[in-house]
N, C-alpha and C positions, 0 to 999 in steps of 0.2 A: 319250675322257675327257669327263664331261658337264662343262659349264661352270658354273661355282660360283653358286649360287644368289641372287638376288638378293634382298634386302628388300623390301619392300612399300614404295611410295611414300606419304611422307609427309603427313597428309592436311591441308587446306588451314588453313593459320595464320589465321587469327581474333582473333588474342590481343588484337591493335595496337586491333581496334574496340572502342570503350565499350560496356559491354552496354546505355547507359541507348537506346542509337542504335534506332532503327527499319531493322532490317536486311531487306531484303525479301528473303530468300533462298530461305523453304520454300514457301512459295505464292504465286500471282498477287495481283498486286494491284485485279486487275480488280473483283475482286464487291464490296470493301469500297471502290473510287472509284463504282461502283453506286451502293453504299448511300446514300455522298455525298451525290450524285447526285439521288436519287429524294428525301432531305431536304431538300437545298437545296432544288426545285421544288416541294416541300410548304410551307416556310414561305414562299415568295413567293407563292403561291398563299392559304393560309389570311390574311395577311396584307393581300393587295393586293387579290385578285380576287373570290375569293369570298364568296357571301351569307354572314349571321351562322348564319343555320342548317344551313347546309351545314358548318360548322366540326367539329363533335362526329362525324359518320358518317365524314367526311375524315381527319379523323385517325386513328378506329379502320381506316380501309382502308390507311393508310398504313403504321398499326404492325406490320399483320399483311404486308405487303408484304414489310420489310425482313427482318421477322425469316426470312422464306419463301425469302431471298436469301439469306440469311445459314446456313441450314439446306440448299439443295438445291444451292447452288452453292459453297458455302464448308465445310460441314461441319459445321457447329456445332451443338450439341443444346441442349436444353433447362436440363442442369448447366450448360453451357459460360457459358452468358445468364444465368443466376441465377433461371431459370425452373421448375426442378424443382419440382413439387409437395411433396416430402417436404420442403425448406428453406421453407414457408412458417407453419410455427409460427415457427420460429426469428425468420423475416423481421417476423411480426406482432408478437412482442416487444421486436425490439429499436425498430421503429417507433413502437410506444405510447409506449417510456419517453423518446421523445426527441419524439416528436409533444404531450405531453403538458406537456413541458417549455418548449417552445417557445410554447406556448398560455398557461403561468402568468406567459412573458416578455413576450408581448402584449397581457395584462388589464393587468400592469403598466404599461407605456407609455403604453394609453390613459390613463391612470387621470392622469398628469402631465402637467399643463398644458406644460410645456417638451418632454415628447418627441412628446406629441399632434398638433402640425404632423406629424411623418412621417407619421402616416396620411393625412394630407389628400390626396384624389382624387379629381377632377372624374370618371371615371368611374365611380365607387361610387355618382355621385349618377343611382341608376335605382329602380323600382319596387320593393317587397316581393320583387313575383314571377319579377320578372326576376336579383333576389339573389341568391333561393330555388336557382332554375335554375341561376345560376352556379357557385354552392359546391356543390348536389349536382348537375350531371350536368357541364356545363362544363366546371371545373376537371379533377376526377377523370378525367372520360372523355375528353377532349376535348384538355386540356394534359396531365394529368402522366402518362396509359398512353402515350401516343406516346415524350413527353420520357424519360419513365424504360427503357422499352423499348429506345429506341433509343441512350441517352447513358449507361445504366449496364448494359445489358444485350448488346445486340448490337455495338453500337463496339467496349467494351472486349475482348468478346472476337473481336473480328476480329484488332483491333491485337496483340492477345498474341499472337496465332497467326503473327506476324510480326515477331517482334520476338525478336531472341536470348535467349537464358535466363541469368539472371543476379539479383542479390541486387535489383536495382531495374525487371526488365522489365514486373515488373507494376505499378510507381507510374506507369512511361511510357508503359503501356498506355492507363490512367487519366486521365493527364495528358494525353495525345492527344484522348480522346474529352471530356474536360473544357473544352480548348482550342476544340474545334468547337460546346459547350454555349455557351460563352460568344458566338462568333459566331453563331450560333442567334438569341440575340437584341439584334441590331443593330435591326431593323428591329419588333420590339414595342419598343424603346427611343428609338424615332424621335424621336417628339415629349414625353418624359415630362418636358422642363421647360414644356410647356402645359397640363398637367393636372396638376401638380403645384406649389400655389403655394409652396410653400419653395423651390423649386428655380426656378421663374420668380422670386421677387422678389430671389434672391440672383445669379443669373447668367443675364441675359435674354437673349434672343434668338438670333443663333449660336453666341456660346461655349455659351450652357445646352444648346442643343438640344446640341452636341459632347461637353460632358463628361457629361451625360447618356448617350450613346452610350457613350463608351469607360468610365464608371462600371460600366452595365449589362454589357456585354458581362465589364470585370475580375470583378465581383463573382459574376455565375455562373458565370464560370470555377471563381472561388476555392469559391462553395457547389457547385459539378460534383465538387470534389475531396473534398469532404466526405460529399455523397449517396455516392460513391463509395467509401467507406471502410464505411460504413451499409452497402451491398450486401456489401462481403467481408466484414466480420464477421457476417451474419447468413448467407451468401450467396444472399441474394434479392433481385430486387427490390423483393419486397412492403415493405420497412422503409424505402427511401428514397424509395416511392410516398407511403409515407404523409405522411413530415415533409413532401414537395413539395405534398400534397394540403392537409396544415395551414396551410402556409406562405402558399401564396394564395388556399385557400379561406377560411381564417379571417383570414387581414390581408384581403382583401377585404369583409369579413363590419365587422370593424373601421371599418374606412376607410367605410363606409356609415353602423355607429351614430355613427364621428365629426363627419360631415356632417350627417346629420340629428336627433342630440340637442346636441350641444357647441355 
């Protein structure tokens, strides 16, 4: 007589973990501590070492780095990234009407004497040409194809790919990669209460340089989580390129007419 059949074993309970957790269950975590990796030595690099012109080509080598990481070693495509070509109408619209917004928020400001100090930036005060260069190639190619690439495009979806499925894995996908935006920049926030005299005449010297720091670091976190929102709705990254491209090409642009007209 055959012995009674048994059930299939029960498959592994789950339930106990929050879905918001970062479970590393389906893939290594190898390529996305890479990715890390290969950022971190980029911004200590652009920051510390290298020449001012070596900035722009270093970070387009950089961008295409991760994302090559993130593609041959991780799996990731193009939809995955928010890279697809067919989402970049989508991404161009939703980016005008909030790049365009932000722009009628910044003519205002200057324009009052009480919010005018925020522009004020010791290093706005440079050349026409050296402006010129900053807002079109600098910015754009230089900070926000790396920055968007890498914080709204490849993070986010490494982290999803590792993260249980549930009603929130994609805000903590988000939140992850927003979290490493914000540490991103510690070190362009270094000194911004010395070139910033609002912020030097209000809290000098270590506490400014400190809350400087930990301002910088919260506050891109909090705008990471926003760009972030910009890419799923449009699902591109074209649309949070652009408000980033806005944000400190034209507050830059700003902060220059504030110095040398005001």
């Amino acid at each position: 007589m055959n012995p009674p059949e048994q059930p299939p074993a029960d498959p592994p309970d789950h339930a106990d973990e929050p879905a918001e957790w970062a479970v590393l269950r389906r893939r290594s975590v190898v390529p996305l501590l890479v990715v890390i990796a290969v950022l971190t030595f980029s911004n200590v690099m652009a920051n510390r070492v290298l020449p001012d012109w070596a900035y722009v080509p270093w970070n387009l080598s950089i961008a295409a780095i991760v994302v090559a990481i993130a593609v041959k070693t991780d799996g990731q495509r193009a939809r995955t990234m928010g890279l697809a070509r067919k989402a970049l109408p989508a991404g161009l619209r939703v980016g005008a009407v909030f790049s365009l917004g932000l722009i009628a928020i910044y003519a205002v400001g200057l324009t009052i004497p009480w919010t005018r100090p925020l522009f004020l930036d010791e290093r706005a005060d440079i050349p026409f040409i050296d402006m010129f260069y900053k807002v079109a190639i600098e910015v754009p190619f230089g900070t926000v194809l790396l920055e968007e690439v890498s914080f709204r495009g490849v993070l986010p979806a490494m982290f999803a790919s590792r993260i249980r499925q549930g009603p929130r894995s994609r805000v903590t996908a988000d939140a992850c990669a927003a979290g490493l935006f914000g540490l991103w920049h510690i070190l362009p926030s270094w000194n911004v209460n010395d070139v910033n005299p609002l912020f030097r005449d209000i809290l000098p010297d270590a506490v400014g340089q400190a809350a400087g720091i930990v301002g910088g670091v919260l506050l891109t976190a909090i705008a990471g989580m926003g760009l972030s929102w910009m890419r799923n709705r449009s699902d591109s990254v074209l649309a949070p390129a652009m408000l980033h491209s806005t944000s400190n090409g034209v507050g830059s642009a700003l902060a220059w007419v504030a110095l040398k007209v005001f």
